[in-house]
C-alpha positions as CSV (number, residue, x, y, z in Angstrom):
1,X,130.3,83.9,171.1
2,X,131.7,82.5,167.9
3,X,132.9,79.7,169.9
4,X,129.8,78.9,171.6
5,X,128.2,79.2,168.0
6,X,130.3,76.6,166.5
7,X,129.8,74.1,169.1
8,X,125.9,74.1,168.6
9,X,126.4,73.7,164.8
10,X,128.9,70.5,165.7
11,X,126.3,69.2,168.3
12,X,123.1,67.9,166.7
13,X,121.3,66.7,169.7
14,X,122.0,70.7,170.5
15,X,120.4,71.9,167.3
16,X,117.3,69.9,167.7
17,X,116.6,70.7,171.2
18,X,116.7,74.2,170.7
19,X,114.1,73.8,167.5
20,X,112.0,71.7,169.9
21,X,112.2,74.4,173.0
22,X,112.1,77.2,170.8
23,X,109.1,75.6,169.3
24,X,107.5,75.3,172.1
25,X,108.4,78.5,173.5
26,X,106.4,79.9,170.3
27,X,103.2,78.1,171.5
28,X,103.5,78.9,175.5
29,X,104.0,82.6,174.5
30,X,101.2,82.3,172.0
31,X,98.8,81.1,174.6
32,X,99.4,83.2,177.6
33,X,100.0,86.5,175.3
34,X,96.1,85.5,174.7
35,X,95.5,84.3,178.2
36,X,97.4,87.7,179.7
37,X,95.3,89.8,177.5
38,X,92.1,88.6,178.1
39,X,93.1,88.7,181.6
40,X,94.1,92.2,181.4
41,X,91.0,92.9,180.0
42,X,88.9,91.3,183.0
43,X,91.2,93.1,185.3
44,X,90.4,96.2,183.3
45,X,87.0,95.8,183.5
46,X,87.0,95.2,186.9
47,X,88.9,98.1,187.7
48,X,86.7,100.3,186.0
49,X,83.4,98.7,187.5
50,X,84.9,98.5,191.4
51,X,85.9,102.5,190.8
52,X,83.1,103.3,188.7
53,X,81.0,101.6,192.3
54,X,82.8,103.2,194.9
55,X,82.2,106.7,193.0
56,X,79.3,106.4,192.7
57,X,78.8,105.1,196.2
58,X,80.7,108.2,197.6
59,X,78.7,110.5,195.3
60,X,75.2,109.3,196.7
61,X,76.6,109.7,200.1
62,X,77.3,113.2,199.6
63,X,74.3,113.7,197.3
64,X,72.3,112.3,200.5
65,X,73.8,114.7,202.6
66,X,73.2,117.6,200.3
67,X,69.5,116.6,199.6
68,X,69.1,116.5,203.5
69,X,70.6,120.1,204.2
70,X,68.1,121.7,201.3
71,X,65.4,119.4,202.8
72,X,65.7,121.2,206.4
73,X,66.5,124.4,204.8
74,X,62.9,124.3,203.8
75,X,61.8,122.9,206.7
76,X,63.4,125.4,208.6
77,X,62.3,128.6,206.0
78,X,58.8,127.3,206.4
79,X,58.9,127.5,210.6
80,X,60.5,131.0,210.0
81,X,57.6,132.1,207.5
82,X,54.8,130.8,210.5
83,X,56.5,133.2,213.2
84,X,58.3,135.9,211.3
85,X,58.5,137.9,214.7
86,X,59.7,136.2,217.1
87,X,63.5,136.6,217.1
88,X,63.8,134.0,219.8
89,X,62.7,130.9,218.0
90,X,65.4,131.6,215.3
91,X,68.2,130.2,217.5
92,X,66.2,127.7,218.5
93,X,65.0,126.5,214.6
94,X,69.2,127.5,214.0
95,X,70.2,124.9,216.8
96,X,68.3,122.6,215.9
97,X,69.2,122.5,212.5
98,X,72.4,120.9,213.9
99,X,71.4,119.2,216.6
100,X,69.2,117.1,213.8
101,X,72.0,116.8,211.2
102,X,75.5,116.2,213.0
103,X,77.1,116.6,209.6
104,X,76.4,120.3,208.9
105,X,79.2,122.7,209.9
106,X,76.9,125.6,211.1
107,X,73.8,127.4,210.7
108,X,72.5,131.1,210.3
109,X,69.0,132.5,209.7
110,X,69.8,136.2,208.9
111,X,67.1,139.0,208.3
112,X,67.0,142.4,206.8
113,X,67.9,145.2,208.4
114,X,65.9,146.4,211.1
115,X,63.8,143.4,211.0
116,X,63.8,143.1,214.4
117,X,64.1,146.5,215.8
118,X,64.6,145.6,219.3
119,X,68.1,143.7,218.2
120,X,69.2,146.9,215.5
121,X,70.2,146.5,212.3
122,X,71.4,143.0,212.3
123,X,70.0,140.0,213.6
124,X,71.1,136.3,212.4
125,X,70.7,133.8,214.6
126,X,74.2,131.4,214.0
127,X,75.0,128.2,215.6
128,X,78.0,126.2,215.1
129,X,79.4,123.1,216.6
130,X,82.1,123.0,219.3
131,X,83.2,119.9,220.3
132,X,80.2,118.1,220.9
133,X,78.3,121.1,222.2
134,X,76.2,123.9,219.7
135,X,77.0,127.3,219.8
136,X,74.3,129.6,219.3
137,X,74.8,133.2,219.1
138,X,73.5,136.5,217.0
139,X,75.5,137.5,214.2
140,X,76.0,140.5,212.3
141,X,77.8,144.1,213.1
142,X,79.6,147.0,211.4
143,X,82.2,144.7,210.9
144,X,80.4,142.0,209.4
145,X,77.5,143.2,207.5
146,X,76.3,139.9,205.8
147,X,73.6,141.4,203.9
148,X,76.7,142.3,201.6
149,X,78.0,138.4,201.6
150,X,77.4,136.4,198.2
151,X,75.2,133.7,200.4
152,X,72.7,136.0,201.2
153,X,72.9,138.3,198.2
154,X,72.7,135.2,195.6
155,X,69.6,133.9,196.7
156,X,67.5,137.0,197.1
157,X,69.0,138.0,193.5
158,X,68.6,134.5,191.4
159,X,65.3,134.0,193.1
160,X,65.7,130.8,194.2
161,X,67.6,128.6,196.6
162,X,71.4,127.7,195.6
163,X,75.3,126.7,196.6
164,X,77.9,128.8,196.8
165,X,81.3,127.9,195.7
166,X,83.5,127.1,199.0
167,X,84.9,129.9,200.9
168,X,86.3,131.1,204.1
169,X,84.1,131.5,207.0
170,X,85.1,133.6,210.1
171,X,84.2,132.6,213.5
172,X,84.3,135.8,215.1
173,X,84.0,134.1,218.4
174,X,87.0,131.9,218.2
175,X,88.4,134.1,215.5
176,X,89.3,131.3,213.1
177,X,88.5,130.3,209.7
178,X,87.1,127.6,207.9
179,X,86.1,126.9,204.1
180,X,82.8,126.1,203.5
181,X,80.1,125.5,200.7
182,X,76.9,126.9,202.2
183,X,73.0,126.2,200.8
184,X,71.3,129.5,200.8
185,X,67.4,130.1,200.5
186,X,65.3,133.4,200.8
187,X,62.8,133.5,203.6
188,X,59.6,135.3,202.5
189,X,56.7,136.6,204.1
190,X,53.1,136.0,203.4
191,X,53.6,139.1,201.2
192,X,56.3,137.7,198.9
193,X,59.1,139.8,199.7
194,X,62.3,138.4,201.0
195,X,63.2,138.9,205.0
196,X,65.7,137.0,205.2
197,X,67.9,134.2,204.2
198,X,68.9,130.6,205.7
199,X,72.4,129.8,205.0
200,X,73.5,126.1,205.9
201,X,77.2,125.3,205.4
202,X,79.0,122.3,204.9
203,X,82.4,121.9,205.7
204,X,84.9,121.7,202.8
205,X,87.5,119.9,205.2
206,X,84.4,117.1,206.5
207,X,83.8,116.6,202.6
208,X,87.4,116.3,201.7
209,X,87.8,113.4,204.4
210,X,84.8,111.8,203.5
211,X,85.3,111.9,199.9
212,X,89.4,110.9,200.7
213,X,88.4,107.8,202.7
214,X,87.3,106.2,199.2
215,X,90.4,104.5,198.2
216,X,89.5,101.2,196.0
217,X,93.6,101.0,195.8
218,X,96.1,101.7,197.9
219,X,97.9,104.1,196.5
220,X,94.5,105.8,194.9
221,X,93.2,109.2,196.0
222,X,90.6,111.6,195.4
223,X,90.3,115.2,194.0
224,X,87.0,118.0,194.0
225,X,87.3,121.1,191.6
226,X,85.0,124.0,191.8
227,X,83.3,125.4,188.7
228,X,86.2,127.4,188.4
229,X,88.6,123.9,188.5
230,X,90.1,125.2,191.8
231,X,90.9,122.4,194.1
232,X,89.2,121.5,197.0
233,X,90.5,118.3,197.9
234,X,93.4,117.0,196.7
235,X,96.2,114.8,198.6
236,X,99.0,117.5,198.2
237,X,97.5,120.0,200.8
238,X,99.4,123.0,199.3
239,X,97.4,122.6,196.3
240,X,94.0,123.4,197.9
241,X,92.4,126.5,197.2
242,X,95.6,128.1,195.9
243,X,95.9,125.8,192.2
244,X,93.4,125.2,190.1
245,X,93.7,122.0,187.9
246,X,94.8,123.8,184.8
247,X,97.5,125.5,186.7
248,X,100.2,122.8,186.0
249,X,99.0,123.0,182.1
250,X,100.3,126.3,182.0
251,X,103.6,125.3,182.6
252,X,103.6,122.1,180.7
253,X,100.9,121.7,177.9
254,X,98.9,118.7,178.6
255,X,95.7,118.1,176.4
256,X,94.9,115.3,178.7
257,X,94.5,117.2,181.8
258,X,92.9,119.9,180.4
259,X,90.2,118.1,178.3
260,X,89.6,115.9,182.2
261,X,89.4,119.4,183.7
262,X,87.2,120.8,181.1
263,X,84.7,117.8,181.6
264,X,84.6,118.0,185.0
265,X,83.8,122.0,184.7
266,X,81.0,120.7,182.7
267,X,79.1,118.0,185.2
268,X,79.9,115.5,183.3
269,X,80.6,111.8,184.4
270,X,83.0,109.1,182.8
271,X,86.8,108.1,183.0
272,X,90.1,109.1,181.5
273,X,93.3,107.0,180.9
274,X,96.4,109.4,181.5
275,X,100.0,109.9,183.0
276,X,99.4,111.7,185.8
277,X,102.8,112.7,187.8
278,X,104.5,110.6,185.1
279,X,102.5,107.3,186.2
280,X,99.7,105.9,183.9
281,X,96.4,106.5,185.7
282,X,93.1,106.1,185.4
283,X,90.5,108.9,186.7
284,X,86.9,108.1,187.4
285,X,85.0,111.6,187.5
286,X,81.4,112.2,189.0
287,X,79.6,115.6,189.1
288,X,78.4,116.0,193.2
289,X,74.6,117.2,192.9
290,X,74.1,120.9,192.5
291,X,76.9,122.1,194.3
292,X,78.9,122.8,190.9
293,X,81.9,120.7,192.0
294,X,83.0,117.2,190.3
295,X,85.4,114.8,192.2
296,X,87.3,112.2,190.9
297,X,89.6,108.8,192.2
298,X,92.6,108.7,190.9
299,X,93.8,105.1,190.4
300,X,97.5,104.0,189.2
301,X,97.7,101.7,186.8
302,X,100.3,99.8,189.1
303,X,97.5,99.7,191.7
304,X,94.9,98.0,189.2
305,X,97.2,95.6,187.3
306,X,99.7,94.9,190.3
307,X,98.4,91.6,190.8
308,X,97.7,90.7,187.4
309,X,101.3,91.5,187.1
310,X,103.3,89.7,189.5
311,X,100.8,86.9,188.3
312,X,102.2,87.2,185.1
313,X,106.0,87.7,186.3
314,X,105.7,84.4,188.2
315,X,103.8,82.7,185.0
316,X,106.3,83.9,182.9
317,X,109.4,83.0,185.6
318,X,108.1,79.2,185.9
319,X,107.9,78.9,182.4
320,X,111.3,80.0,181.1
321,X,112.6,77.4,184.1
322,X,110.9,74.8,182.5
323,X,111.5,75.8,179.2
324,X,115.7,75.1,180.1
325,X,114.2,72.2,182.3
326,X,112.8,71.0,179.1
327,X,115.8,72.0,177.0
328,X,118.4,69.9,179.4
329,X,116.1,66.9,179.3
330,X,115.9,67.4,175.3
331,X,119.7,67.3,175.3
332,X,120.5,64.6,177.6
333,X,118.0,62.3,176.1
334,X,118.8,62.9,172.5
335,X,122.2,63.2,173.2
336,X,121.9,59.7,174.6
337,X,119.7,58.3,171.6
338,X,122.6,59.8,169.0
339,X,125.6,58.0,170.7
340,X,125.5,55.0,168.6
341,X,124.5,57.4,165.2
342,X,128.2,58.9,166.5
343,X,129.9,55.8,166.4
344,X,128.4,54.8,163.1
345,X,129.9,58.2,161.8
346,X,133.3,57.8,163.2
347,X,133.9,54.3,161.3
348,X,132.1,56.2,157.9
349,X,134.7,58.8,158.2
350,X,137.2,55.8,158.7
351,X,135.7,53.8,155.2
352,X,136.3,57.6,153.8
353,X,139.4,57.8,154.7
354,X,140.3,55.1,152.2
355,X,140.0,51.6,154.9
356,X,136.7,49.8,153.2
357,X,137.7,47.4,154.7
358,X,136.2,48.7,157.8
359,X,134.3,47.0,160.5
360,X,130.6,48.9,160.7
361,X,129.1,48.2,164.3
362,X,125.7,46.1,164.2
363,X,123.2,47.6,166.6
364,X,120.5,45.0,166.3
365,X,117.9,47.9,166.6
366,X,115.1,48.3,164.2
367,X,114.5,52.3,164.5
368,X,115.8,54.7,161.8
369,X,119.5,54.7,163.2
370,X,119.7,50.5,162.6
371,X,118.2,51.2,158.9
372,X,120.6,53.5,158.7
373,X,123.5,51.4,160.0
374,X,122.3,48.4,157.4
375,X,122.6,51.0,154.5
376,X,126.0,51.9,155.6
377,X,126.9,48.1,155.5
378,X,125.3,48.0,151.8
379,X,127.3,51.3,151.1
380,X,130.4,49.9,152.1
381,X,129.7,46.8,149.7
382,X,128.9,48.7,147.1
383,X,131.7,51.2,147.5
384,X,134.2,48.5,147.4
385,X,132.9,46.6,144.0
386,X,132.2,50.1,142.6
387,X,136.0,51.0,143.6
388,X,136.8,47.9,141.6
389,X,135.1,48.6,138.9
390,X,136.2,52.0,138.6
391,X,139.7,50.9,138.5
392,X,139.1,48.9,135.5
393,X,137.0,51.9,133.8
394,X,140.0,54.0,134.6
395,X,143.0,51.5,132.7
396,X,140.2,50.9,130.3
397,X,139.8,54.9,129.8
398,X,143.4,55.7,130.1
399,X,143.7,52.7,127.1
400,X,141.2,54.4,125.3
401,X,143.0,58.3,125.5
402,X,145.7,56.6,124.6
403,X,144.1,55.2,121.7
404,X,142.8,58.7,121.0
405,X,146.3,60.3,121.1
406,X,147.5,58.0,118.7
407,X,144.8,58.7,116.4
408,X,144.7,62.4,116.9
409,X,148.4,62.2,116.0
410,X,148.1,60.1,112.9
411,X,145.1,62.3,111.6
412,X,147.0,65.5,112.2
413,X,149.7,63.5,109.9
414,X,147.4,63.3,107.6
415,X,146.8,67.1,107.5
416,X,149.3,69.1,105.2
417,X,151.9,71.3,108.1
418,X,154.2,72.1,105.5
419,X,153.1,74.7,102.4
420,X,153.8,74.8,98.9
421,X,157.2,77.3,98.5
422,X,156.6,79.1,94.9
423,X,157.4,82.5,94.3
424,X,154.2,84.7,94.2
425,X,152.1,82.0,96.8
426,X,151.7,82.6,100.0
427,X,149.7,79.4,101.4
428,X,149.0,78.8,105.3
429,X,146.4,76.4,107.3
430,X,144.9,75.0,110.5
431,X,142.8,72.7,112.0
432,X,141.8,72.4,115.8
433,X,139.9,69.7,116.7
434,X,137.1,70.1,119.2
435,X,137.7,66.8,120.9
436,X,140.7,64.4,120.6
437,X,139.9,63.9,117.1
438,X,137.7,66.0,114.7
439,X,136.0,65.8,111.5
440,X,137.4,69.1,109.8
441,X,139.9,68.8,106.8
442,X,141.9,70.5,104.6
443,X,144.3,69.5,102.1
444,X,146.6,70.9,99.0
445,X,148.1,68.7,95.8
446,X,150.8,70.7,93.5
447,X,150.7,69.4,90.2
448,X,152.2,71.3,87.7
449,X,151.6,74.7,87.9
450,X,148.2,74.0,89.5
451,X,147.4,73.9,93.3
452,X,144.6,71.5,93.8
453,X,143.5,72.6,97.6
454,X,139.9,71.9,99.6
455,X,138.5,72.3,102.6
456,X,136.1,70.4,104.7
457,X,133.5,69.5,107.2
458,X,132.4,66.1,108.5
459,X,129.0,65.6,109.6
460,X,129.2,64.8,113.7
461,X,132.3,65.1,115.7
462,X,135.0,62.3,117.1
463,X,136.2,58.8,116.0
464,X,133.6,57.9,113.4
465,X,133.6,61.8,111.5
466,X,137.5,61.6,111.8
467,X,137.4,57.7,110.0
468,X,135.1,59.6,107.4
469,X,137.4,62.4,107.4
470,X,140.4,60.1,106.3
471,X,138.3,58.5,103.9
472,X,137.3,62.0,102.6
473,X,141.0,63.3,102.5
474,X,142.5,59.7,100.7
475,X,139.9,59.8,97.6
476,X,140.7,64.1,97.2
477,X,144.2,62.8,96.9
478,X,143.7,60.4,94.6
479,X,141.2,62.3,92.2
480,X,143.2,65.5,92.7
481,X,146.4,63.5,91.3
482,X,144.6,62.5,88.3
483,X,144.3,66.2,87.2
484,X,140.2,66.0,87.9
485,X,138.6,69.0,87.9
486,X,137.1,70.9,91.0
487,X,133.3,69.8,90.0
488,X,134.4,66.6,88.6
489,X,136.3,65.6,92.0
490,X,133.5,66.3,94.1
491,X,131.1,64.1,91.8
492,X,133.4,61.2,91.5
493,X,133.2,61.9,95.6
494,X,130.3,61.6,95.9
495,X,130.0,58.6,94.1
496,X,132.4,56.8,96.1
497,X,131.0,57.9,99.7
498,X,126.8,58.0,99.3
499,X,124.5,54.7,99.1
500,X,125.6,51.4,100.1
501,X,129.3,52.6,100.5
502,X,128.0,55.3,103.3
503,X,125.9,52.5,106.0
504,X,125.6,55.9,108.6
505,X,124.7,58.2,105.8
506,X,127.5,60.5,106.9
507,X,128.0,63.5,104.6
508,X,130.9,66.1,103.6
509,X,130.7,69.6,103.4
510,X,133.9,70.6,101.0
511,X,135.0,73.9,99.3
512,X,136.9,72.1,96.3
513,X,139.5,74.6,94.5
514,X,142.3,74.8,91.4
515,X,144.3,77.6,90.7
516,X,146.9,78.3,88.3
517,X,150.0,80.0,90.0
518,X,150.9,81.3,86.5
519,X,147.5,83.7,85.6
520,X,145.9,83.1,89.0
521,X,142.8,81.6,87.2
522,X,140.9,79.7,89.7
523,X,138.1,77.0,89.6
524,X,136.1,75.6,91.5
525,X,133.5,73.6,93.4
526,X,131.4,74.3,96.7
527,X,129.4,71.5,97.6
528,X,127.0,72.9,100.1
529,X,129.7,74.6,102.5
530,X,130.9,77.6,104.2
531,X,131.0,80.5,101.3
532,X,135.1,81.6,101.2
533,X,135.9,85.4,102.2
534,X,137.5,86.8,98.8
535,X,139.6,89.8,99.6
536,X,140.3,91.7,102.4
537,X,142.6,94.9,103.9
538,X,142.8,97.3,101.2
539,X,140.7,95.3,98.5
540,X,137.2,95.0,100.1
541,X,136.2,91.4,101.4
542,X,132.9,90.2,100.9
543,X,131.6,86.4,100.9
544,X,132.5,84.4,97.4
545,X,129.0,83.8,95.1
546,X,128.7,80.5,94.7
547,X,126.1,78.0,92.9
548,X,124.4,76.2,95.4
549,X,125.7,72.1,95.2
550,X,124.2,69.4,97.7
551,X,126.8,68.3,100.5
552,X,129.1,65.2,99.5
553,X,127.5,61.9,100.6
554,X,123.9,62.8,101.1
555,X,122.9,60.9,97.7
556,X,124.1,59.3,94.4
557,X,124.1,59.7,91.0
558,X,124.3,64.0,91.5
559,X,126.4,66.0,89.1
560,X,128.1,68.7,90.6
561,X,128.5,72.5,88.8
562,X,131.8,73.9,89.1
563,X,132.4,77.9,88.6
564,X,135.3,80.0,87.1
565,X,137.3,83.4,88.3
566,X,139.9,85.1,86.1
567,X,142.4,85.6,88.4
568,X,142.7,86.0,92.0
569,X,146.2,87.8,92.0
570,X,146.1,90.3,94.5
571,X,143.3,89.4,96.5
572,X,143.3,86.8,99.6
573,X,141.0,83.9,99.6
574,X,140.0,82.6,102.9
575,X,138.1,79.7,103.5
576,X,137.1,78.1,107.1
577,X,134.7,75.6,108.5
578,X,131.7,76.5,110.8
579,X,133.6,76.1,113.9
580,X,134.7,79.9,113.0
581,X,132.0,82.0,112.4
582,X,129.6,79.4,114.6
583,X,131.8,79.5,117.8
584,X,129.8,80.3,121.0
585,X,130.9,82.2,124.2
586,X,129.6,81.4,127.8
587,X,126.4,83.1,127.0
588,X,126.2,81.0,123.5
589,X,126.5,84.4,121.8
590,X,128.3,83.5,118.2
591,X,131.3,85.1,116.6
592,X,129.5,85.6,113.7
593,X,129.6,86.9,109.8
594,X,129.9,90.5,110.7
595,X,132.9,90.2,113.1
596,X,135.0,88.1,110.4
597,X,134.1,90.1,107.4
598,X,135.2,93.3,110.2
599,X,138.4,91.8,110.9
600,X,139.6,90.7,107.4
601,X,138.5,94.2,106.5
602,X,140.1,96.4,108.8
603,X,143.1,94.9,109.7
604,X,146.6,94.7,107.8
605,X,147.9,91.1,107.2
606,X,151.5,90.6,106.0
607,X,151.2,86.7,105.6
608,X,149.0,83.7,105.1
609,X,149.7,82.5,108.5
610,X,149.3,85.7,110.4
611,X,145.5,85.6,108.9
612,X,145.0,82.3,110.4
613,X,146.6,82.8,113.8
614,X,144.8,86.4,114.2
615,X,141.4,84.8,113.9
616,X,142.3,81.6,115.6
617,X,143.3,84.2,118.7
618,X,139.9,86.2,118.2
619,X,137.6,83.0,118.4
620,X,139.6,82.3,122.0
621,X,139.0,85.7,122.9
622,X,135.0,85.2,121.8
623,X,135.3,82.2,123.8
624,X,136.6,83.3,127.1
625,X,137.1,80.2,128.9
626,X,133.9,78.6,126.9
627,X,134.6,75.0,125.3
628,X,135.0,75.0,121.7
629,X,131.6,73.8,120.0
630,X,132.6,72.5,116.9
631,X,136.2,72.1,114.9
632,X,137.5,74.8,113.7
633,X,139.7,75.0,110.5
634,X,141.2,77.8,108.6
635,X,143.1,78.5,104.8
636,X,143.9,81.4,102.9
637,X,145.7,81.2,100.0
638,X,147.3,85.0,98.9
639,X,148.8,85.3,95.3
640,X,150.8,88.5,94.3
């Protein structure tokens, strides 16, 4: 897989051919995921209409039948009630009952007891069909006294005509059974009181078949419940009569069924969508007249979307062949269109292998990939001078670095390395430059028994601050030498290095010092730098209070205020540049006041020099990789 991954990120006519089918795929599904819904929905509706027609098709068919056995029940009941006595014309009214209605099972017009005394206790006149012959007979005996049956009974006690639920009927004849829904209605005389009841029967077996032969699918079938939900038809055969269609809710809840059975119990009409022997279904439910049973069709979803289905299988088949149809052509033909965009890459990787002097192939086509091929040519040209070019920059730069190395040497020459050795002095300092050069300084004169010692900061960093820097660090010298005093050097500074003698207004901050290494008396001069730390370890450093002084070289003809301590035996003065307490870290974070006045504080020195180099290594730590910001330059002077 990784293998077949990394070839289609190495093949670009690959790439874009899958965008282009996949694109494309997008729309295709897009547009038949609307077209297969809507068609689903059509099929749907269709379903539901052709079902909904055949039901109710079916359900007027038996309807009919039902309106026509009431309609010659009456007929029939009104004969009886016009000749009452004559026991004769009941089998023929009972015959002809079937003989005019081929579809009825049988027919019996039983009286009350005794009606007709010359036949006993019972008379009904029952006909039946066999083959295509009627049977006509008398009914009734000790052993079937059907003034105690429910179709006689229900009649005379409701007081009107109705259906029984299905049951079995004996023919005592043949001795067999069959189940039967029978329409009963009272015969009364001109009196009012009942003789005698009609009973016409359907049977349940005629209906099943009729109501069965709807199939609008072909794997459909048809059910009829009772009003007790027992089943009368149903295509499982064991079911009939002996389940009802809660019985399989009983073992395994289903709200489905049993709200479908419930509604059907209630003569209600409509359609459910449920799984049905694990197969989505849909069931169309009528009520059949005033029988009290409801059938149903039962059609599987396969059956109604089967079509739409293996429609949309073959839809969906043609389309992913065309879609790699589509995707080889892609290839092939963008493959084909890319061959010279290969080549062209093949002689760049040549020119960037370091042969400029390459050959690029001319195409003589005007499309992107001949632009393209043109600004190679004018890459390559340009490549080569720019090669050239950069050459020169390069001996000029390494001339240059050069240069600065030299200089950087001679201005750390012109930095003190070596400290004055007196008994009772302990003298140490540092510069590090932030580029090549720098425009930080510091510098000491001995003259006498006084130490004549500054530091220093340049306005701006590199060549010109370290040219100012020398200039700065020449005239301290020289006024130093001629026994000045701290406020009087930085004036005759400042003289010397503002107005016309200072064309890039450049300026000097500088802490300007003298102390005598006999009493430790110290003066001094701070023109507009970096306050010194005074003390430190076990006397308590603070910042030096100092009269504020403008910075040397900002303007002429200013008369600088030098200040006075007693004696600085015993305490450590340190003085720095902003490149200490000013340095930044990655997230330009600085080191800060705080952190120096901490670590002059809390920590134990035993030299000058050990001051310097445990701050110097504190600002790297700060740092942490980050490139210095500014020069950085430390002194301390300690006097026991």
């Amino acid at each position: 897989m990784n293998k077949v991954l990394a070839y289609i990120r190495r093949k670009l006519s690959i790439r874009v051919s899958l965008w282009v089918v996949m694109f494309a795929a997008v729309i295709f599904i897009a547009a038949l995921g609307f077209l297969f819904y809507q068609s689903r929905e059509a099929v749907r509706q269709e379903a539901i209409h052709r079902a909904t027609t055949i039901l109710d098709r079916t359900s007027l068919q038996v309807e009919g039948i039902l309106n026509r056995v009431e309609v010659a029940s009456n007929m029939t009941a009104w004969l009886v009630q016009q000749h009452p006595g004559e026991a004769d014309s009941m089998f023929v009214y009972s015959a002809g009952m079937l003989r005019n209605n081929p579809e009825f099972y049988s027919c019996s017009i039983a009286f009350e007891p005794y009606h007709f005394k010359e036949y006993g206790r019972y008379f009904s006149a029952y006909s039946k069909y066999e083959g295509d012959s009627i049977r006509t007979l008398q009914g009734g005996s000790e052993n079937y006294q059907y003034f105690f049956m429910d179709w006689y009974l229900m009649p005379t006690l409701l007081g009107h005509a109705c259906w029984t639920d299905p049951y079995m009927d004996l023919d005592a004849p043949t001795n067999t059974y069959e189940m039967v829904t029978t329409y009963c209605q009272a015969i009364q005389n001109k009196q009012g009181a009942v003789i005698g009841v009609i009973n016409t029967s359907l049977s349940i077996n005629w209906l099943s078949q009729t109501i069965s032969a709807v199939k609008p699918y072909p794997n459909s079938y048809s059910i009829m419940i009772g009003r007790g939900g027992t089943y009368f038809v149903h295509p499982d055969s064991t079911k009939i009569t002996r389940q009802t269609i809660f019985t399989q809710t009983m073992l395994e809840p289903d709200t489905a069924l049993t709200a479908l059975g419930h509604a059907m119990q209630r003569g209600e009409e409509g359609m459910h969508r449920m799984v049905i022997d694990g197969k989505d279904s849909y069931v169309f439910y009528k009520p059949l007249g005033k029988t009290g049973c409801s059938m149903a069709i039962v059609c599987p979803e396969s059956d109604i979307f089967g079509g739409f289905n293996r429609l949309r299988h073959t839809v969906m088949g043609i389309v992913c062949v065309g879609l790699l149809v589509m995707l080889c052509v892609f290839i092939n033909v963008i493959t084909r269109e890319l061959k010279p965009l290969r080549r062209l890459a093949r002689e760049a990787e040549t020119i960037a292998s370091g042969q400029f002097d390459a050959e690029l192939p001319n195409f003589e086509r005007t499309d992107e990939i001949g632009q393209l091929s043109h600004s190679f040519g004018n890459m390559q040209q340009s490549l080569v001078k720019y090669i050239d070019e950069l050459k020169l920059a390069t001996a000029q730069k390494a001339s240059i670095e050069s240069e600065l190395n030299v200089a950087s040497n001679i201005q750390m020459s012109m930095l003190p390395s070596v400290f004055p050795n007196r008994e009772g002095l302990d003298m140490h300092a540092s510069m590090t430059p932030a580029k090549e050069v720098g425009g930080d300084l510091y510098g000491y004169l001995l003259k006498g028994d006084n130490l004549y010692f500054c530091v220093g900061d340049v306005s701006g960093k590199g060549v010109p601050a370290s040219l100012f820097m020398a200039q700065v660090t020449r005239l301290f010298r020289t006024l130093a030498n001629q026994q000045m005093t701290p406020a009087d050097i930085c004036t005759h500074m400042n003289e010397a290095l503002s107005g016309d003698e200072n064309p890039t207004n450049m300026f000097v901050t500088m802490f300007v010092g003298m102390v005598n290494l006999q009493s430790g008396h110290l003066k001094f001069c701070n023109a507009g730098h970096n306050p010194p730390v005074i003390g430190g370890g076990e006397h308590h450093g603070e910042f030096l209070q100092m009269l504020p002084n403008f910075p040397i070289g900002v303007l002429p003809g200013l008369e600088f205020q030098g200040e006075e301590i007693d004696t600085i035996k015993g305490r450590a003065l340190f003085l720095y540049t902003d490149g200490l307490n000013e340095a930044e870290n990655r997230e330009h974070e600085q080191f800060g006041d705080d952190q120096l006045l901490s670590i002059l504080r809390n920590t134990h020195f035993e030299s000058a020099q050990q001051v310097i180099e445990t701050l110097y290594n504190e600002v790297q730590h700060h740092r942490d990789g980050a490139d210095p910001n500014d020069d950085l330059t430390m002194m301390c002077l300690r006097m026991q």
